[in-house]
BABA-837051 format. One record per residue (C-alpha): residue number from 1; residue in three letters; z, x negated, y negated. Coordinates in steps of 0.05 Angstrom, whole numbers, m for minus. Layout:
NUM|ALA|Z|X|Y
...
END
This chain:
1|UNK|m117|196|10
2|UNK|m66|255|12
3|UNK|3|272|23
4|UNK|m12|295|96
5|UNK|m33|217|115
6|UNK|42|187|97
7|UNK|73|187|164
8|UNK|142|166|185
9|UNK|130|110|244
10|UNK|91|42|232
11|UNK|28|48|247
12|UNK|m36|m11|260
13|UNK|m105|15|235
14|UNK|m179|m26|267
15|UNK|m238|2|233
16|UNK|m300|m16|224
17|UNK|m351|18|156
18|UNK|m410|19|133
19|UNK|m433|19|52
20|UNK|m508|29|30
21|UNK|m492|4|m27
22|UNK|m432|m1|m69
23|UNK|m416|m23|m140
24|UNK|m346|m13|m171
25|UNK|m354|55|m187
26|UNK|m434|48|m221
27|UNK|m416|m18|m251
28|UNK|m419|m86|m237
29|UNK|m343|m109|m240
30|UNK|m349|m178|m191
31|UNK|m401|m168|m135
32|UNK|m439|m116|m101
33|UNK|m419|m94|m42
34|UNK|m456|m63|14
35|UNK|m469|m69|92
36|UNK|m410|m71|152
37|UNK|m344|m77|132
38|UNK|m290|m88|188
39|UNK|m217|m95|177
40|UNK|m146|m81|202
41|UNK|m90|m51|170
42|UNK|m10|m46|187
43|UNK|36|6|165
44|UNK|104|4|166
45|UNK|152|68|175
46|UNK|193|40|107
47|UNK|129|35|63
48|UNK|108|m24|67
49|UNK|34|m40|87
50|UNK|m22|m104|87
51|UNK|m89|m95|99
52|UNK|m155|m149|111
53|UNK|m217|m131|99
54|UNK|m288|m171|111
55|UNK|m358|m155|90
56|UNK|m413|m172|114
57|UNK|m495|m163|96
58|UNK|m571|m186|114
59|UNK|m581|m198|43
60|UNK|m526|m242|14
61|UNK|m527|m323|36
62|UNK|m471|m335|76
63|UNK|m479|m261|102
64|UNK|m407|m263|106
65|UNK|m382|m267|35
66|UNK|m321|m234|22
67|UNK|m256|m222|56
68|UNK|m200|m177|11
69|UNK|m123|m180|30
70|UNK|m79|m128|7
71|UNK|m7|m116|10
72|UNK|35|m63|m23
73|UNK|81|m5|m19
74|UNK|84|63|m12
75|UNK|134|110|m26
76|UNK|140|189|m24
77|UNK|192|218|m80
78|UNK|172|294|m50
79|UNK|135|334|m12
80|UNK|82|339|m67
81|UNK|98|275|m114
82|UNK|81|202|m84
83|UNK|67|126|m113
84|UNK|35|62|m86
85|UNK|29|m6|m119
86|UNK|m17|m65|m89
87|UNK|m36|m137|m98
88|UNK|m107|m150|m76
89|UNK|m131|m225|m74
90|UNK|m213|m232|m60
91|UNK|m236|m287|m24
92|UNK|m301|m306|m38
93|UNK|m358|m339|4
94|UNK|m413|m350|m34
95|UNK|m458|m422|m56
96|UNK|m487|m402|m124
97|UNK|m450|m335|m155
98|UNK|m399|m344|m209
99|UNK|m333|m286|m204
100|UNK|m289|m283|m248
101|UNK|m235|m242|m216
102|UNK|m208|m256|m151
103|UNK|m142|m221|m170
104|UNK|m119|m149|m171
105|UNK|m52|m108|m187
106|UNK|m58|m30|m177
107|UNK|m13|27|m188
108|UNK|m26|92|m161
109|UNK|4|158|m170
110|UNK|m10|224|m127
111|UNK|11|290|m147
112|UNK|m12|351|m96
113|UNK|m6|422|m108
114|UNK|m51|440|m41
115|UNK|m101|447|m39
116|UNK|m110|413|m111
117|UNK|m94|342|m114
118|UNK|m91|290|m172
119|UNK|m88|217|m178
120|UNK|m91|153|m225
121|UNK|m111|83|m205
122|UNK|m88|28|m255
123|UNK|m112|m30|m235
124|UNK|m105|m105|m280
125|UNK|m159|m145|m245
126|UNK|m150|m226|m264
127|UNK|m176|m294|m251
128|UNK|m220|m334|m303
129|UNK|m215|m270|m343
130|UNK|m179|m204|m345
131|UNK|m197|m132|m350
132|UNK|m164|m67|m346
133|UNK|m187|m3|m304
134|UNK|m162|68|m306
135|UNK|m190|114|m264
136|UNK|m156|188|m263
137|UNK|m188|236|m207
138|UNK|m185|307|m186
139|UNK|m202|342|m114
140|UNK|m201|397|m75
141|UNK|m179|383|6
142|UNK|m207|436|52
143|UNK|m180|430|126
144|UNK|m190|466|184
145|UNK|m139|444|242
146|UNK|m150|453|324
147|UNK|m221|466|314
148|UNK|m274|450|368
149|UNK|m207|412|404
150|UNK|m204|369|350
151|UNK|m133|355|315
152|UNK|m167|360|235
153|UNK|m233|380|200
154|UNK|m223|364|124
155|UNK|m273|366|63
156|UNK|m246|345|4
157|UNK|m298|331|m59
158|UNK|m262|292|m113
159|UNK|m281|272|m191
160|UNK|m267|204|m222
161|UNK|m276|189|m293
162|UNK|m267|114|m303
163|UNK|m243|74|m366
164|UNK|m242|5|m369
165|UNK|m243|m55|m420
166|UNK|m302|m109|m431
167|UNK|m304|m169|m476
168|UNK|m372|m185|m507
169|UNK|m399|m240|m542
170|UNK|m449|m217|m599
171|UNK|m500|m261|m645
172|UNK|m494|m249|m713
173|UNK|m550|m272|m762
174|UNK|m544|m279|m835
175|UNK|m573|m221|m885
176|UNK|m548|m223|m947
177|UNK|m555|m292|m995
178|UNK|m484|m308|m991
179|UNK|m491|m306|m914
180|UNK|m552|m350|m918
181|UNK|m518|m405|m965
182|UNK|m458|m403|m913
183|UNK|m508|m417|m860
184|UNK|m549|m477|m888
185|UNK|m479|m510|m901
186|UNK|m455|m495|m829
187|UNK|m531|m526|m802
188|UNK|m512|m592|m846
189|UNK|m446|m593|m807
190|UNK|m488|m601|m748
191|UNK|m477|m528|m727
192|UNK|m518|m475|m716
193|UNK|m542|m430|m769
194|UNK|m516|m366|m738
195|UNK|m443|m342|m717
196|UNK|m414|m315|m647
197|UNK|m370|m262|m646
198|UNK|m332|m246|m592
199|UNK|m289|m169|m583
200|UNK|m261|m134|m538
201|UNK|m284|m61|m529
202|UNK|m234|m7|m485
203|UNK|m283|66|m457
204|UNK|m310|108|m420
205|UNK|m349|71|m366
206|UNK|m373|121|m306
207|UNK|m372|191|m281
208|UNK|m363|198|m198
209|UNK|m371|244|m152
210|UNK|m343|236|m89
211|UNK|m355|284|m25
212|UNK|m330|255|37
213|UNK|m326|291|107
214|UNK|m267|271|158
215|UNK|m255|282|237
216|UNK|m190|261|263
217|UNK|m172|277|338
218|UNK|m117|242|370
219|UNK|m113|158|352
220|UNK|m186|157|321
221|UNK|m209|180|254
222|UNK|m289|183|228
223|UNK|m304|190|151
224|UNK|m368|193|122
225|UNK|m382|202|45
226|UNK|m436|208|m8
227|UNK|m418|183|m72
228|UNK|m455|195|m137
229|UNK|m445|149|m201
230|UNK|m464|165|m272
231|UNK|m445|99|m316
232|UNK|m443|90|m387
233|UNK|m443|37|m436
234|UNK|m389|14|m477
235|UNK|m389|20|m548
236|UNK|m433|m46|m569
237|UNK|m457|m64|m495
238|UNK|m524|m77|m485
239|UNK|m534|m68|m414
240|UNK|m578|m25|m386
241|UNK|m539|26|m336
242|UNK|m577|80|m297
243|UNK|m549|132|m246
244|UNK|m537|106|m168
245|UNK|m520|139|m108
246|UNK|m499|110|m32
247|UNK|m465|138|31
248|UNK|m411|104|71
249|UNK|m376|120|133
250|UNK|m318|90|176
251|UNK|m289|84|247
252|UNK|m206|83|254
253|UNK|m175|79|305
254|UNK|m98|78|299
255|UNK|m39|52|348
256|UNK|33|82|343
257|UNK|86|29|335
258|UNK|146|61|337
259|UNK|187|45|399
260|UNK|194|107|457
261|UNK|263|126|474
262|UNK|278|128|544
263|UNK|306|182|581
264|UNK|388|175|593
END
């Protein structure tokens, strides 16, 4: 998103995308998400805005599993300087999986010096547990206007660096003799002979790139993008993270809402 896509009338959005496959930004933060995506968004000319979203795929059981409302506001301080904050609640259809976060606040600043522009996503995601993720990004938008008769051509490649928190849960065994002695008298407690300890570990989680390709003409709007994640483990995790790729690509079409004067 840019400064050019704030617009001053309300505005409804019906799209319909498609994900190949799509974790939160090369990790697994909730649930994988890939296959069609409808939804329908309403802006209005003050800021506000909601937005539902559905997913749907082949290989999950129900195929539809997830539906994600949003509302939040957006507001424009200049011509280059802009802010939106969101509440995201995830509803989840599923039998077996366990989430814990069906909650999410984000904050997002936009700063554009055209054709550079910056952002950075907070977001607090809670439910059974809480994490944080900050995610600042750079890109370049490259537009072409009244080309081919069509209103926009844009490019605009973009560069996320992710941070985020994690708490783990680590086994430790006894080494030294004092450590042992502690143990047998924690085993005669009825305990077990080693301890569990649990911290909470803030870094550097993935590398994105980000190169999507956008046609707008008149009410309708096509995006596709290839995405490419580099993840990273956290200091202490375990986990086993190795570079991913997918392509996405929407359908918009948009209906003015703001009311036609008629002629005196």
């Amino acid at each position: 998103m840019n400064m050019a896509e704030f617009t001053s009338t309300s505005q409804l959005a019906v799209r319909l995308a498609y994900n190949s496959n799509v974790l939160w930004t090369g990790r697994t933060l909730g649930i994988e998400q890939f296959g069609l995506s409808p939804g329908v968004s309403y802006y209005h000319k003050t800021g506000l805005f909601a937005d539902l979203s559905s997913f749907w795929s082949k290989d999950f059981e129900p195929k539809y599993y997830l539906t994600i409302f949003t509302g939040g506001y957006m507001h424009s301080f200049s011509k280059r300087f802009a802010l939106i904050a969101s509440y995201d609640h995830y509803f989840y259809n599923l039998e077996d999986d366990y989430i814990p976060y069906n909650n999410a606040i984000t904050i997002t600043p936009f700063y554009d010096l055209k054709p550079v522009n910056f952002r950075l996503d907070y977001s607090f995601f809670f439910g059974d547990y809480s994490v944080h993720r900050l995610m600042p990004s750079v890109g370049v938008t490259l537009e072409k206007k009244n080309l081919f008769k069509l209103d926009r051509i844009s490019f605009f490649p973009t560069v996320f660096i992710l941070f985020g928190d994690q708490t783990f849960s680590e086994i430790i065994f006894p080494t030294t003799r004092q450590e042992w002695i502690a143990a047998a008298l924690r085993v005669r407690q009825g305990l077990p002979w080693y301890t569990i300890e649990t911290k909470r570990v803030f870094g550097l989680m993935n590398y994105a790139i980000s190169a999507p390709f956008s046609i707008r003409n008149n009410h309708w709007n096509f995006t596709a993008s290839y995405v490419y994640n580099i993840p990273k483990a956290l200091p202490g995790e375990t986990l086993t993270l190795e570079n991913s790729s997918f392509i996405s690509a929407s359908f918009t079409w948009f209906f003015d809402l703001s009311r036609k004067k008629s002629p005196l």
